[in-house]
BAFIGU-11038 format. One line per field, with one value per residue: residue number from 1; residue in three letters; chain; x, z, y of N, C-alpha, C in turn. Coordinates in steps of 0.2 Angstrom, whole numbers, plus 2048, in hexadecimal, padded with zeros to 3 digits. Layout:
BAFIGU-11038
pos [NUM_...];
code [Ala_...];
unit [A_...];
n_c1 [X_...];
n_c3 [Z_...];
n_c2 [Y_...];
ca_c1 [X_...];
ca_c3 [Z_...];
ca_c2 [Y_...];
c_c1 [X_...];
c_c3 [Z_...];
c_c2 [Y_...];
This chain:
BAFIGU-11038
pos [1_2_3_4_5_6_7_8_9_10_11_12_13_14_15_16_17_18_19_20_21_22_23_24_25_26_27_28_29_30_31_32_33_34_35_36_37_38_39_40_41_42_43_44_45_46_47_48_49_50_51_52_53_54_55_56_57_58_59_60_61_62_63_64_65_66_67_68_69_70_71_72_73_74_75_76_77_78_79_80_81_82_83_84_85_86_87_88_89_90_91_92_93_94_95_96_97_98_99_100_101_102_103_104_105_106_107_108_109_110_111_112_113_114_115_116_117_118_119_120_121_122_123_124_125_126_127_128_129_130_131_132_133_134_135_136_137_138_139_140_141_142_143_144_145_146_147_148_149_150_151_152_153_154_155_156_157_158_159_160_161_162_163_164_165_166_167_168_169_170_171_172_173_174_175_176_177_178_179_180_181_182_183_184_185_186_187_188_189_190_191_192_193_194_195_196_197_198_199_200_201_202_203_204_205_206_207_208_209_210_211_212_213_214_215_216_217_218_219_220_221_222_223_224_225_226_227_228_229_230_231_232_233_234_235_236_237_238_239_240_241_242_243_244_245_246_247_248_249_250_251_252_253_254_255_256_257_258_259_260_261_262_263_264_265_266_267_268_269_270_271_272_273_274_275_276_277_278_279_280];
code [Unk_Unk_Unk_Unk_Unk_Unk_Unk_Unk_Unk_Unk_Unk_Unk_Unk_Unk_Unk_Unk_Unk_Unk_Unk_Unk_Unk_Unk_Unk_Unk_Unk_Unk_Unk_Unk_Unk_Unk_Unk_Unk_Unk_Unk_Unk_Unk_Unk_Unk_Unk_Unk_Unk_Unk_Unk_Unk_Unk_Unk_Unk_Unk_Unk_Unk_Unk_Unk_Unk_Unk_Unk_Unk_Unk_Unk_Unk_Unk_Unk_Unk_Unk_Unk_Unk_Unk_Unk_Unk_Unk_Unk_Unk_Unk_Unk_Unk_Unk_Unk_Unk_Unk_Unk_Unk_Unk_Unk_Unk_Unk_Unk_Unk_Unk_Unk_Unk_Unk_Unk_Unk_Unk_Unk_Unk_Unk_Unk_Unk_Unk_Unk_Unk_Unk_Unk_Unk_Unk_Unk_Unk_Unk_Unk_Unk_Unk_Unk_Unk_Unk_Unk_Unk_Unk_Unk_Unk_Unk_Unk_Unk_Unk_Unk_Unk_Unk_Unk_Unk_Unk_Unk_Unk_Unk_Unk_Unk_Unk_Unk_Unk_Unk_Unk_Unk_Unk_Unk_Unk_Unk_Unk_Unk_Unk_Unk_Unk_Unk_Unk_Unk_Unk_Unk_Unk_Unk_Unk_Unk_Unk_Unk_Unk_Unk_Unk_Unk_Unk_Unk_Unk_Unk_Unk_Unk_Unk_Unk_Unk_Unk_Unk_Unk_Unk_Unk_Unk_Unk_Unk_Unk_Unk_Unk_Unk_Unk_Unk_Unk_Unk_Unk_Unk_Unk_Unk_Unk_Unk_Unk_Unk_Unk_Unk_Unk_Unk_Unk_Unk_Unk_Unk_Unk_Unk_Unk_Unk_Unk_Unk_Unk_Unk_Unk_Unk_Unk_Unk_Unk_Unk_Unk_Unk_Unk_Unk_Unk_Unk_Unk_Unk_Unk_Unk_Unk_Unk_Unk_Unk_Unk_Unk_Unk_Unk_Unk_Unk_Unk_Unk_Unk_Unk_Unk_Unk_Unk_Unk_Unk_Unk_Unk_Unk_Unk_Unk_Unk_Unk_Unk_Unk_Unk_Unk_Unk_Unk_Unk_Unk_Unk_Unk_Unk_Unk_Unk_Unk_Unk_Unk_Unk_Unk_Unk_Unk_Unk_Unk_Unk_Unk_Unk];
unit [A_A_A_A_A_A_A_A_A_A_A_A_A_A_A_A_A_A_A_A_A_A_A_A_A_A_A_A_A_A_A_A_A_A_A_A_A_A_A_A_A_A_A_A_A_A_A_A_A_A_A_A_A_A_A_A_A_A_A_A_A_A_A_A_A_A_A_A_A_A_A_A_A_A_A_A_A_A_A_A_A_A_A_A_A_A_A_A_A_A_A_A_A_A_A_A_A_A_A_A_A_A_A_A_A_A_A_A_A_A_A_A_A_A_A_A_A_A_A_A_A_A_A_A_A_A_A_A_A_A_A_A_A_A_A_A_A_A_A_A_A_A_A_A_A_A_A_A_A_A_A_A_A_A_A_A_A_A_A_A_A_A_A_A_A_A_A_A_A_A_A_A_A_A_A_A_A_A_A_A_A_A_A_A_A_A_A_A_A_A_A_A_A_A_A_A_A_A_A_A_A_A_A_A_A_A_A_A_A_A_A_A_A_A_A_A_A_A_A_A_A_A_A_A_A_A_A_A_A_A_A_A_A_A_A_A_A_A_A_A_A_A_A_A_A_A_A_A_A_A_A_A_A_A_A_A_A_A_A_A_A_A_A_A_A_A_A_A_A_A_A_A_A_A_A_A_A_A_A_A];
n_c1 [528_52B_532_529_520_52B_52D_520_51F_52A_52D_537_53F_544_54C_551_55F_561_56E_56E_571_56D_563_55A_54A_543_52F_521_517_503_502_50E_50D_4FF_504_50A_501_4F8_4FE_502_4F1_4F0_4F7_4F2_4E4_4EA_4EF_4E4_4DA_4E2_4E1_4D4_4D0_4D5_4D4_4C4_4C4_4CA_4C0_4B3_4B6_4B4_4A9_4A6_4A2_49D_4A4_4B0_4AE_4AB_4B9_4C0_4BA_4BD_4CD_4CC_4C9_4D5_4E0_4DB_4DC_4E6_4F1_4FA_4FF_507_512_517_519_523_52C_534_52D_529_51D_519_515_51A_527_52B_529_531_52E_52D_525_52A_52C_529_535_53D_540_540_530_525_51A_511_50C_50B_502_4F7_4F6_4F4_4E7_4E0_4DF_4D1_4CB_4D0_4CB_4BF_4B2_4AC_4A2_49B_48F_486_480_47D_47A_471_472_47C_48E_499_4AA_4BA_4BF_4C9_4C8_4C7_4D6_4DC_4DC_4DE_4EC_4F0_4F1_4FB_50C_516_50D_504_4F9_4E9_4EB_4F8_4F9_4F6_4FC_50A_512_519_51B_529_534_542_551_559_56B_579_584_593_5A4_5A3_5AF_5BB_5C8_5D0_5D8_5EA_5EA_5DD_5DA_5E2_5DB_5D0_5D5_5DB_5CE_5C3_5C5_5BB_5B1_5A0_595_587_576_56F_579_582_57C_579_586_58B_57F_586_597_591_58C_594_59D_596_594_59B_5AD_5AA_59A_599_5A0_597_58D_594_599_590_58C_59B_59F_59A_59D_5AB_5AC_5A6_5B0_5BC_5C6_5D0_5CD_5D3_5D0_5CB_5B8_5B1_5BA_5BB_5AE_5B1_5BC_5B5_5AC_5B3_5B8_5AB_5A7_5B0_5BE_5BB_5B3_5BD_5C7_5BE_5BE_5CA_5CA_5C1_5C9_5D2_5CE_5C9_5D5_5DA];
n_c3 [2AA_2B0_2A5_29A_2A0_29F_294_28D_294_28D_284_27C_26B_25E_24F_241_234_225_222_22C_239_24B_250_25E_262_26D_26E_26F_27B_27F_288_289_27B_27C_286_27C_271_279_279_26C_26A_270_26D_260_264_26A_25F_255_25E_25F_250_24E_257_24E_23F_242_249_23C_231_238_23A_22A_22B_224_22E_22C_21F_226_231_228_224_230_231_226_229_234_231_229_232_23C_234_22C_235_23D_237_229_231_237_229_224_22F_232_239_244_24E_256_265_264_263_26E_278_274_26C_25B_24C_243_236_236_234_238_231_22A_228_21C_212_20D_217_222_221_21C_22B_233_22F_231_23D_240_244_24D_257_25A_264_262_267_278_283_28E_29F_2A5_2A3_295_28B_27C_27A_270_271_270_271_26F_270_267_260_26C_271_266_265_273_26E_266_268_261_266_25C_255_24B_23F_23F_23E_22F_229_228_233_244_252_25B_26B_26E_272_27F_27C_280_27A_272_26C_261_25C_260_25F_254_254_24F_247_244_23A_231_22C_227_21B_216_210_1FF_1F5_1ED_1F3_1F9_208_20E_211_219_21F_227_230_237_23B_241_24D_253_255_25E_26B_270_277_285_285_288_282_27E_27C_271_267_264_261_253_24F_242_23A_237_22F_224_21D_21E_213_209_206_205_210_21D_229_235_236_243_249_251_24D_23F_23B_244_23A_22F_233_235_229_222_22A_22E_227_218_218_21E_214_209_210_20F_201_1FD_202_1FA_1EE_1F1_1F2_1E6];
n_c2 [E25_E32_E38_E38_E41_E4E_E4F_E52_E5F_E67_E73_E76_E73_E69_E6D_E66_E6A_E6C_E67_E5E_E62_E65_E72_E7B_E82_E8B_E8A_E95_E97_E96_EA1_EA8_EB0_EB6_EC1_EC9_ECB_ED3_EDE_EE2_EE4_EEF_EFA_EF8_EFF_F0B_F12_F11_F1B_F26_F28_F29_F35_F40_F3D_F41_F4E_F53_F52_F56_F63_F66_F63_F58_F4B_F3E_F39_F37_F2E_F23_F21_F1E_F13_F09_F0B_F04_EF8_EF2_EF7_EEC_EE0_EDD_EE1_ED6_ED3_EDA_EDF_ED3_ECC_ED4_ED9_ECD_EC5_ECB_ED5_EE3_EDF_ED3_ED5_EDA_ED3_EC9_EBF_EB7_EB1_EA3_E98_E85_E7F_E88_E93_EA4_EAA_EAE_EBB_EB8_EAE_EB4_EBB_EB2_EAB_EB7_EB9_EAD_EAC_EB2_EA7_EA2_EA7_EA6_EA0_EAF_EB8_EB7_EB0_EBE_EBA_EC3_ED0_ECA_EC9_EC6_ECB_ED0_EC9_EC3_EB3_EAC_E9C_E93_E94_E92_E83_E7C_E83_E7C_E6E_E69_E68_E73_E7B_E83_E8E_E8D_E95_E93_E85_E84_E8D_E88_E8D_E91_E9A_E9F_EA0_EAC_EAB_EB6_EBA_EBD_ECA_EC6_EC2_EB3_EAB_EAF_EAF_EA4_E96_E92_E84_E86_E8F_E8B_E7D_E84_E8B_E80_E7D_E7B_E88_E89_E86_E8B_E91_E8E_E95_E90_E87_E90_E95_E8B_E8A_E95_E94_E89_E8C_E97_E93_E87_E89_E86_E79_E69_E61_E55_E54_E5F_E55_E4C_E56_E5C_E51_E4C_E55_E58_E4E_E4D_E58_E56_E4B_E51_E5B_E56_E53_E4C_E3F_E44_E50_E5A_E58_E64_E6D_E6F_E74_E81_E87_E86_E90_E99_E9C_E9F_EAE_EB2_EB5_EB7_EC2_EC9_ECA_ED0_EDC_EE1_EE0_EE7_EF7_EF6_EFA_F06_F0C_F0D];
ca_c1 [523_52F_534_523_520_52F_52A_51B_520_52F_52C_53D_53B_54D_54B_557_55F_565_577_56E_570_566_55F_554_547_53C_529_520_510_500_502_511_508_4FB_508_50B_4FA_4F5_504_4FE_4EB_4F0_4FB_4ED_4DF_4EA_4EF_4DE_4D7_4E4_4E1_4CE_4D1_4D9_4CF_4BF_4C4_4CA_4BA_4AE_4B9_4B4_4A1_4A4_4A2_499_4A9_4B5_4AE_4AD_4BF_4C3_4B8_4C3_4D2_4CD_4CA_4DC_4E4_4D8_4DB_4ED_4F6_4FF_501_50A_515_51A_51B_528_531_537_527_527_518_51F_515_51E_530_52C_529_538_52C_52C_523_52C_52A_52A_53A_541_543_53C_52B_522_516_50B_50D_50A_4FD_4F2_4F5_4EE_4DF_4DC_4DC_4CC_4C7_4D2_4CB_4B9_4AF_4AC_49D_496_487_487_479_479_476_46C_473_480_48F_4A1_4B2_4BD_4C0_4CE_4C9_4C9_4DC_4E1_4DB_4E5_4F5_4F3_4F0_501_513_517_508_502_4F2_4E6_4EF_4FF_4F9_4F2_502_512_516_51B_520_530_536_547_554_55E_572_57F_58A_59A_5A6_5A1_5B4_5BF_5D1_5D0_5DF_5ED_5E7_5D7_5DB_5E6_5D8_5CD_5D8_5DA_5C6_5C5_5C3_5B3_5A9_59C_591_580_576_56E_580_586_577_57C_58E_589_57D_58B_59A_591_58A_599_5A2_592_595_5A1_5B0_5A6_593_59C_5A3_590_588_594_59A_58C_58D_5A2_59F_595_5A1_5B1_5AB_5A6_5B5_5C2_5CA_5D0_5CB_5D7_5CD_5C2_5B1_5B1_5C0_5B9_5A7_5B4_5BE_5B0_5A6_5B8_5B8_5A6_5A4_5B7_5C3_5B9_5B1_5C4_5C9_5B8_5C0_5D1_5C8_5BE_5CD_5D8_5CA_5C8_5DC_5DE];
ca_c3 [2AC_2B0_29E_299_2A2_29E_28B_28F_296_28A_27F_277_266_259_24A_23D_22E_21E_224_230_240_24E_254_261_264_272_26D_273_27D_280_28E_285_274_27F_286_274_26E_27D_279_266_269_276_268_25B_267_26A_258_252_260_259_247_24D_255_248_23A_243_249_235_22D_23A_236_227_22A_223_233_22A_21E_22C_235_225_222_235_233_221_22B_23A_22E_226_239_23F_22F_22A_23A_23F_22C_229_236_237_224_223_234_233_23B_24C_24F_25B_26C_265_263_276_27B_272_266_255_246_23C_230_237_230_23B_22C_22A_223_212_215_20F_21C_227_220_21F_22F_237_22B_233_245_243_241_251_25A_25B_265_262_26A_27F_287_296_2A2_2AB_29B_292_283_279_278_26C_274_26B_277_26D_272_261_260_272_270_260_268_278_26C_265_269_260_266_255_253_245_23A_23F_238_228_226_22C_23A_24C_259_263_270_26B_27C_27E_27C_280_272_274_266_25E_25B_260_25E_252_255_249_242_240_235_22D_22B_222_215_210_20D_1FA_1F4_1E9_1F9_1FC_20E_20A_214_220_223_227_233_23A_23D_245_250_256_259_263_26E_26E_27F_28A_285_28B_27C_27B_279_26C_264_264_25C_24E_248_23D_233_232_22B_21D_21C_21B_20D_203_207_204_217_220_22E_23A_239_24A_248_253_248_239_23D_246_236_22B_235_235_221_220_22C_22F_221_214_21A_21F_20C_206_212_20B_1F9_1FB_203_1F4_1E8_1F3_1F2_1DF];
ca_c2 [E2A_E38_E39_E3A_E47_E53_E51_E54_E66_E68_E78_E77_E6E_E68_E6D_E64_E6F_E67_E65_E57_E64_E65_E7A_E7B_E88_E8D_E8D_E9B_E94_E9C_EA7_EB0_EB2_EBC_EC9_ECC_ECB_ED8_EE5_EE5_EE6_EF7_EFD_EFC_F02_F12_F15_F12_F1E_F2A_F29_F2B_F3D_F44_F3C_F42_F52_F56_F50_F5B_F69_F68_F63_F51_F47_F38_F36_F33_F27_F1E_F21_F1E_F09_F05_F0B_F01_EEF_EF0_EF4_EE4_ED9_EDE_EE4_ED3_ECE_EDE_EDC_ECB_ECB_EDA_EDA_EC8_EBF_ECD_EDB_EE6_EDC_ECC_ED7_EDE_ECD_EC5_EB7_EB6_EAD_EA0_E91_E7F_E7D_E8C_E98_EAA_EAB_EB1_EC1_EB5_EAA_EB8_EBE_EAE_EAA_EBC_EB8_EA8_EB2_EB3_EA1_EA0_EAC_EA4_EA4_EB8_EB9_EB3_EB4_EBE_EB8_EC9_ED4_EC8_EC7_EC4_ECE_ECE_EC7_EBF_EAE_EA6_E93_E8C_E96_E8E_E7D_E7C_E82_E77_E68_E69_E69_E78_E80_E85_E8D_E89_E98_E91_E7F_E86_E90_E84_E92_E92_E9E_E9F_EA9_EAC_EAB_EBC_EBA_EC4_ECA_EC1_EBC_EAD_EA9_EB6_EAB_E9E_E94_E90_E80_E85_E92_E84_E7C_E87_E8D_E7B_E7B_E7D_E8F_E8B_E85_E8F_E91_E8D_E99_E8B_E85_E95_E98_E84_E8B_E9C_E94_E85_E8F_E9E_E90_E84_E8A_E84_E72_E64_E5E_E4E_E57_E62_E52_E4B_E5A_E5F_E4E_E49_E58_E56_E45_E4C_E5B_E53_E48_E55_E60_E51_E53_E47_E3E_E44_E56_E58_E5B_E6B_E71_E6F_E79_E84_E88_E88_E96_E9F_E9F_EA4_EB2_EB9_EB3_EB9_ECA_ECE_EC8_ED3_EE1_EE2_EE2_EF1_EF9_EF6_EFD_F0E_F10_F0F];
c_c1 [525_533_530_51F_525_52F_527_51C_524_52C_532_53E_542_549_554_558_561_56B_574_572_56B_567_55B_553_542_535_525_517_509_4FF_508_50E_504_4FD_508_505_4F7_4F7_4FF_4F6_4EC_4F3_4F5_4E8_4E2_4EC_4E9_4DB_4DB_4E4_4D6_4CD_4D3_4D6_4CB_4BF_4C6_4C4_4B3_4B0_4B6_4AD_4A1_4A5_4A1_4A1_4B1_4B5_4AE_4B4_4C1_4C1_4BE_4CA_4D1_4CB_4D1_4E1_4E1_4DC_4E4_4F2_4FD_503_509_510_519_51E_521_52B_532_532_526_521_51C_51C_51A_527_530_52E_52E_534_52D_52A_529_529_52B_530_541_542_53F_535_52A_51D_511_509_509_504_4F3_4F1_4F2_4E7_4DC_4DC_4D4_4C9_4C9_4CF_4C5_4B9_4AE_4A5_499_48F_487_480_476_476_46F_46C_47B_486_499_4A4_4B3_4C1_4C8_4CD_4CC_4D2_4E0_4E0_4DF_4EB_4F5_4F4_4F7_508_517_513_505_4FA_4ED_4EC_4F5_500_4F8_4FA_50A_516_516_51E_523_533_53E_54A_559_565_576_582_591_59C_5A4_5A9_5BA_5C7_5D0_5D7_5E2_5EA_5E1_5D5_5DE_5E1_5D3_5D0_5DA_5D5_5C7_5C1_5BC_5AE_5A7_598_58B_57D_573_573_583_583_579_583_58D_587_582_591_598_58F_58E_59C_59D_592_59C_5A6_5AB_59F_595_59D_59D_58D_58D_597_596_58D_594_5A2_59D_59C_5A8_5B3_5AB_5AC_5BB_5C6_5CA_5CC_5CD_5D5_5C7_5BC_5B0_5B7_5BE_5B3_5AC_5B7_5B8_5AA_5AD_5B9_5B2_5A2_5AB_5BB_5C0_5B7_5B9_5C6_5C2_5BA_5C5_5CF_5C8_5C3_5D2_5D6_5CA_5CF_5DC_5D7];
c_c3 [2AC_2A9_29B_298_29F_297_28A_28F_291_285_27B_271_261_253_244_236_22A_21E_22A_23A_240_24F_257_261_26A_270_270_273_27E_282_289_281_277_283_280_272_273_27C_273_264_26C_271_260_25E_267_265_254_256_25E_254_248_250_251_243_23C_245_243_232_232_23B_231_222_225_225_230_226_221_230_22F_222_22C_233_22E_225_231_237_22D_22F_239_23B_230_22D_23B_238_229_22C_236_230_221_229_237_23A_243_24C_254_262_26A_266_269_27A_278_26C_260_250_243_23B_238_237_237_238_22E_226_21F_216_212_212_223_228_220_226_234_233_22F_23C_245_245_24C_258_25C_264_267_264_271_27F_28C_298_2A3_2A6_295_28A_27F_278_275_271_271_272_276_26F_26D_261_265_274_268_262_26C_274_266_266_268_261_261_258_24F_23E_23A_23A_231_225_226_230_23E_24D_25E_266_270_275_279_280_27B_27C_275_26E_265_260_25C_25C_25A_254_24D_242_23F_23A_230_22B_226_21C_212_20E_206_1FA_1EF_1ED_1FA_201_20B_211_21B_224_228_22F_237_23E_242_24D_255_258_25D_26A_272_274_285_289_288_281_277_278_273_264_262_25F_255_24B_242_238_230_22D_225_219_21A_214_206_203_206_20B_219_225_235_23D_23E_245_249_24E_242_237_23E_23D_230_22D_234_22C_220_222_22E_22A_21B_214_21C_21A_207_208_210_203_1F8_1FD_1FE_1EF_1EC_1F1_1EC_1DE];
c_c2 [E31_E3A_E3B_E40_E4E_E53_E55_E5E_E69_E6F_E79_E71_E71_E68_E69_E66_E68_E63_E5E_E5B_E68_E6E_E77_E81_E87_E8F_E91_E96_E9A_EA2_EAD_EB3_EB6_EC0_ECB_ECD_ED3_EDF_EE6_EE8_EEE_EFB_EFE_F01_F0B_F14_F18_F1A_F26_F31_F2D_F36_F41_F43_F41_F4B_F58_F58_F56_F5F_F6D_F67_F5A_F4A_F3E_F35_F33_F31_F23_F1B_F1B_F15_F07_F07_F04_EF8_EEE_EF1_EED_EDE_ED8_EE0_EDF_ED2_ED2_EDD_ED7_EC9_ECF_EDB_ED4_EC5_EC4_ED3_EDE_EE2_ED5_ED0_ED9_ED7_EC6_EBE_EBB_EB0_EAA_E9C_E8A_E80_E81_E91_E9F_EA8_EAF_EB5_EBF_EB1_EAE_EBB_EBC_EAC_EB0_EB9_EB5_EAA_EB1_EAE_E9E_EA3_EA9_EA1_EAA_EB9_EB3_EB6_EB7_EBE_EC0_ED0_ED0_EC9_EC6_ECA_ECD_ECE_EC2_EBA_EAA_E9E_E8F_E8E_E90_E88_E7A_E7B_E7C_E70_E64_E6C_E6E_E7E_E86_E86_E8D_E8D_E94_E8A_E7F_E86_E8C_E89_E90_E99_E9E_EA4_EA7_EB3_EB1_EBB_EBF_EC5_ECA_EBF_EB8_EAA_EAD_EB6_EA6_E9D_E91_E8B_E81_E8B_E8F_E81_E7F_E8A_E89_E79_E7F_E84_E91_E88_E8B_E8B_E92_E94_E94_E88_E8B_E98_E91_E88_E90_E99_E8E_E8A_E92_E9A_E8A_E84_E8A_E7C_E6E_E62_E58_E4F_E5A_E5C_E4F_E4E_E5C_E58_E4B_E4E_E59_E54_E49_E53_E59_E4D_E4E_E5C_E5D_E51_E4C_E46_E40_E4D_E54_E5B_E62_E70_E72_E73_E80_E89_E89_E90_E9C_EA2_EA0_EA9_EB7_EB7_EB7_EBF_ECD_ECE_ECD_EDB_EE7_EE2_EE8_EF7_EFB_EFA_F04_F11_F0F_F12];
């Protein structure tokens, strides 16, 4: 019953790379997404308002009041339409209330999204946005508010709280946890520089691997030997095959030595190049 429950709640959700390790992320549930959503609408509200005196006080200037409102409505579609899309699809999935608010747009997968990605799913806003129109009893008629239900009935009805755009698209949003900046590895030790210099010289770091390795080391010194021994030997295993290593390499040594030749070994070896090229 108490399992059940704590699933239930869980908002953090394992995504598995290619390498066969696990990432988790934190999914950004409703209520976050409308501090974001709140920052951005006050952010267009005051640009637009603006763009309108400035527009309007040019144009009656210059006695052409009529063409500056129509200037001022085609401006205010492409902010409505094109604001998040924009944004999302060129500042790596954040508008500025998601980047205040720490979420960000990606793929299912976990990856960055396409600016068409980004741009379908603002479209589909609208759809989520429904119903745009109450009745209030005390007026007597009907009048605009974007309600979002169809959007929040969506979200709530899945794990990754995807709303219809998100399903269309293969997105989510996660709220991305703030870490100190702290060497990753400051010291490797002897062997494990031993270790990576007997990795062959024509291996290359895939970018997903590299992204694996980053996220394992900086993480590494919050777990126990044996959690540690858990989460990295499945992708040793696959790594020490295709690396011809023995068995007698640990798991964590092996990740270890591999993030030291594809994030410090090489850029010191890239370092010392362009060094050599400046002096002759």
């Amino acid at each position: 019953m108490s399992t059940t429950t704590s699933e239930q709640l869980e908002t953090t959700i394992l995504l598995v790379t290619p390498e066969n390790f696990g990432v988790t992320h934190r999914v950004a549930g409703p209520f976050l997404r409308l501090a974001a959503y709140l920052i951005d609408f006050a952010i267009r509200v005051l640009f637009l308002y603006a763009v309108l005196q400035i527009v309007m006080s040019i144009f009656v200037a210059i006695g052409l009041e009529g063409y500056g409102v129509g200037l001022f409505l085609v401006l205010l579609f492409f902010i409505d339409w094109f604001y998040g899309g924009f944004f999302e699809g060129f500042f790596n999935g954040q508008t500025p209330g998601k980047r205040i608010c720490r979420l960000r747009v990606v793929t299912i997968d976990g990856g960055p999204i396409s600016p068409l990605q980004a741009f379908l799913r603002n479209i589909l806003r609208f759809i989520d946005s429904m119903p745009v129109y109450i009745w209030v009893i005390a007026l007597d008629k009907f009048i605009p508010l974007c309600l979002y239900q169809v959007g929040l009935w969506a979200a709530m009805s899945n794990p990754r709280f995807q709303r219809l755009g998100d399903l269309v698209c293969g997105t989510m949003v996660i709220f991305e946890e703030r870490h100190w900046l702290r060497p990753a590895m400051p010291k490797p030790d002897p062997l494990t520089i031993e270790v990576a210099s007997s990795i062959p010289p024509n291996f290359e770091v895939s970018k997903s691997l590299a992204r694996v390795l980053a996220y394992y080391v900086e993480r590494r010194h919050k777990f126990s030997p044996m959690r540690l021994y858990e989460m990295a030997e499945p992708l040793a295993t696959q790594l020490r095959a295709e690396l011809e290593l023995p068995e007698s390499v640990g798991a964590d040594r092996l990740l270890c030595a591999l993030y030291y030749r594809a994030f410090i070994s090489d850029s010191q070896e890239q370092t010392q190049r362009e060094s050599l090229v400046i002096q002759t």
